[in-house]
Structures are given as structure tokens and as C-alpha cells.
N, C-alpha and C positions, 0 to 999 in steps of 0.2 A: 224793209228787212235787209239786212246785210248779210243773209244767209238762202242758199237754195231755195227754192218752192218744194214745200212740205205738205204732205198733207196729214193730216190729225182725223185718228181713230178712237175711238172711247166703245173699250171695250166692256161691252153692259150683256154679255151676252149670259153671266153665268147663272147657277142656280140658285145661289142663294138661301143654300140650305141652314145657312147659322142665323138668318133673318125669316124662316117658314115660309119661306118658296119667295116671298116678296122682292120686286126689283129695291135693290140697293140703291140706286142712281136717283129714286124717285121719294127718299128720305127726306124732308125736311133738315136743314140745320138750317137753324135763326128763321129769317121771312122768305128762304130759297132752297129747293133743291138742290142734293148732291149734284144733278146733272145739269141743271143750269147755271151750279157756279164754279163747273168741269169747262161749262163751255163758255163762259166768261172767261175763264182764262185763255180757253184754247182758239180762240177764233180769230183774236188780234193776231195769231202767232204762226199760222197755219193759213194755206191758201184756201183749201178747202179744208172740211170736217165733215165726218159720216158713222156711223155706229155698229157696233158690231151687237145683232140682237139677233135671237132666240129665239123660238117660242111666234106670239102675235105679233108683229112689227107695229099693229097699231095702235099700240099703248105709250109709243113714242112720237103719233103724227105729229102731233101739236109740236115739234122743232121745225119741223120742215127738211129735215135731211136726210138724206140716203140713209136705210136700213140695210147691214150686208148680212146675212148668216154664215155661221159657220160651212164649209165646202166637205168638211170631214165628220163621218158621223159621230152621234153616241159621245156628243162634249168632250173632245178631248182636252178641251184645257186652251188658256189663253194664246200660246200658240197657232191654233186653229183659226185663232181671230185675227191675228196679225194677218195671216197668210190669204185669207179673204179682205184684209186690206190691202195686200199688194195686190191680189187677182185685181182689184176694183181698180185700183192705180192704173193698172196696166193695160187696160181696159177703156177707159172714162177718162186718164189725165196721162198719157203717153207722154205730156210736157214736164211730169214732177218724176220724180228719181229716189225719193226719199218720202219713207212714213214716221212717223210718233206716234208710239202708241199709249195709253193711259189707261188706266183700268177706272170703270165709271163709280168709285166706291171713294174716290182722294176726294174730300170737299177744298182745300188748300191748296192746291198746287200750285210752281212757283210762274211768274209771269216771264220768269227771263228762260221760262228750261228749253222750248225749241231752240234758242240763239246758243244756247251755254252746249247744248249738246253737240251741236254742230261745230260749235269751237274748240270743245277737247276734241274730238274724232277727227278734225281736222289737224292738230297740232300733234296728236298720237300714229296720225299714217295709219289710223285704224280702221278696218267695216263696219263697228257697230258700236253705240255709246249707251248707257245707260243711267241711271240717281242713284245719288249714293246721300243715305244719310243715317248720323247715330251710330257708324259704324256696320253700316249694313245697305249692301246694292238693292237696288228697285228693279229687278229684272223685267218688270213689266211695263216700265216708265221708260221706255228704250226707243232710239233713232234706228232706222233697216233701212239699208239700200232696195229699191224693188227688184233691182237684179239677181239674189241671191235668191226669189221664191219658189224656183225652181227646185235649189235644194231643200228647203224646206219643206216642199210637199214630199220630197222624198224620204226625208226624215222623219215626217208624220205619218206617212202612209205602205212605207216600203220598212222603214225602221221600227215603227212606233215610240217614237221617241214623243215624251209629253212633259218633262221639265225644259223648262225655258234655257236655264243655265247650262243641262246636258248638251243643248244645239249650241247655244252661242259660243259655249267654252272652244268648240272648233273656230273658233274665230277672232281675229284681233280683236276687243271690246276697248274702250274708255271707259273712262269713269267720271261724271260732274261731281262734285259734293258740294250740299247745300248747311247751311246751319241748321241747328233741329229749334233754335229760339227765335223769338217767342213763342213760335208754334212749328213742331218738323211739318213741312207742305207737303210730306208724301206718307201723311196719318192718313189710316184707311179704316171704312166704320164695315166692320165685320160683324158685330153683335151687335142686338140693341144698347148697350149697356155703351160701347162704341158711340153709338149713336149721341147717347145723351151727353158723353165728355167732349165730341166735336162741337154740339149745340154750348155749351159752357164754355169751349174756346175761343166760340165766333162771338157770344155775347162780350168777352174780356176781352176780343181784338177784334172790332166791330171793323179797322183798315186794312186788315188782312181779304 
């Protein structure tokens, strides 16, 4: 890796209410889980990877990887997860400086995004980078320094602040953009109906 020690978050913590409570992550598309081909991507790319869950943790044992929960109550929203990613960072890998975070609902995502984010944030003198595609940021698909979690718990818990954009707009961001063909990598299966067009994308790009 020609870029920092990162660590990767997959953020699977939410409710799930456009899917009837069900984990997203744990979808079928083609012969694999949302979450196992979250972490096919992410683990070449990332020093470590750990999850941000909810609810039972043990409905995830079978990876083998740290389950973190949320630290703030009553879901406040992806935010929440990041910031119990850096808690864990800073904690458990005092050597990494840097998280990715990914929401556990992208079946696609791209294989070069840890490198590529680190590359504009780097070339922008910026704090924080995020995916950009179709015309439209992936505020959740974003590179965080761990040193800034301080303000962010402050923003969640002293602010209540729960758009992503609302915190980072304080902040220099980058931007990567990816092409959205033949398939945008940062397609996310919110409905079942979701579900069945990611399944029909992976059966027509069986190399993706």
C-alpha cells in the first residue's frame, strides 16, 4: 500500500426499516452477500476492518471481526458509527491515524477507493475525502482523521448534530469521482426491489 495504515469500518448498524427490520448487509446478490463482497473489497485495502453493529453482534460472528456499537444513543445516524470507529482506532490501533468508512448496503464498491481517497485529500491539503459519483457525494463513503473525534462527539452529543454533511461541511473535504458505468460502485440496496436490480447487475457483470 502506497498510502497510510487505514482502518475500514462497515457500517451495518442501521435499522433497516425500508427492508422490515432485516440486516441489509446479510442480502444475497448472485452466490454472496452484501457483506461479504463489502469485505472482499475492503480488506486488501485496509489494515484492519471491524463493524459497526446494533442490536445482537452475534448475527455477524461467522467474519471473525470486531463488532463496535454505537457510543451515542437512540441511532443517531451513521455519524455515530464512524465515531465508535475512531473510539476503536484509538484505542486498539494507536499506530493507524486514519478510518474508511462504508455503509454495509454498497454490494460494488470500488477496489481502488482507500488509495484514491487518500490521493485527492492528499493533493487537496484537505481533513476529510469522500465518493463522488453521477453527480452526487457519498458522504458516507469517506476517509476521517482519528484526531478530529473529539469534535465529533461534541457535535453529536453537545450539538446534536446528525447529517454527515452538516459536520464535515466545517471542514476542508475532497472529493474522488468514480464513473457510474458499467455499474456506479456506490449503488446501495435500500428496498427490496433494490435488491433484485443489484442481483441483475452482478449476474451481467459477473467481473465486477
Amino acid at each position: 500500500m502506497d498510502y497510510p495504515k487505514t482502518l475500514g469500518i462497515v457500517l451495518a448498524g442501521g435499522l433497516a426499516r425500508r427492508m422490515g427490520g432485516n440486516d441489509k448487509a446479510s442480502i444475497r446478490i448472485g452466490d454472496r452477500t452484501i457483506l461479504d463482497r463489502v469485505l472482499a473489497c475492503l480488506n486488501p485495502q485496509c489494515s484492519r476492518v471491524i463493524l459497526n453493529v446494533n442490536g445482537d453482534a452475534s448475527r455477524f460472528a461467522a467474519t471473525g471481526l470486531p463488532a463496535v456499537a454505537d457510543s451515542v444513543p437512540e441511532h443517531p445516524g451513521p455519524l455515530a458509527g464512524v465515531l465508535a470507529a475512531l473510539d476503536w482506532a484509538a484505542e486498539h490501533t494507536p499506530d493507524i491515524a486514519w478510518i474508511v468508512s462504508v455503509p454495509g448496503d454498497c454490494p460494488f464498491l470500488p477496489r481502488d477507493l482507500v488509495g484514491r481517497l487518500h490521493r485527492v485529500r492528499g493533493e487537496a491539503g484537505a481533513l476529510l475525502a469522500c465518493a463522488f459519483s453521477q453527480g452526487q457525494r457519498h458522504p458516507v463513503i469517506a476517509l476521517w482523521p482519528v484526531a478530529l473525534r473529539e469534535d465529533l462527539r461534541s457535535a453529536l452529543i453537545n450539538e446534536g448534530v446528525r447529517k454527515v454533511d452538516q459536520w464535515t461541511a466545517r471542514y476542508t473535504i475532497a472529493v474522488a469521482e468514480w464513473p457510474a458505468a458499467p455499474i456506479d460502485p456506490f449503488f446501495n440496496v435500500n428496498t427490496p426491489e433494490d435488491a433484485a436490480e443489484a442481483a441483475s447487475m452482478a449476474a451481467q457483470h459477473p467481473e465486477i
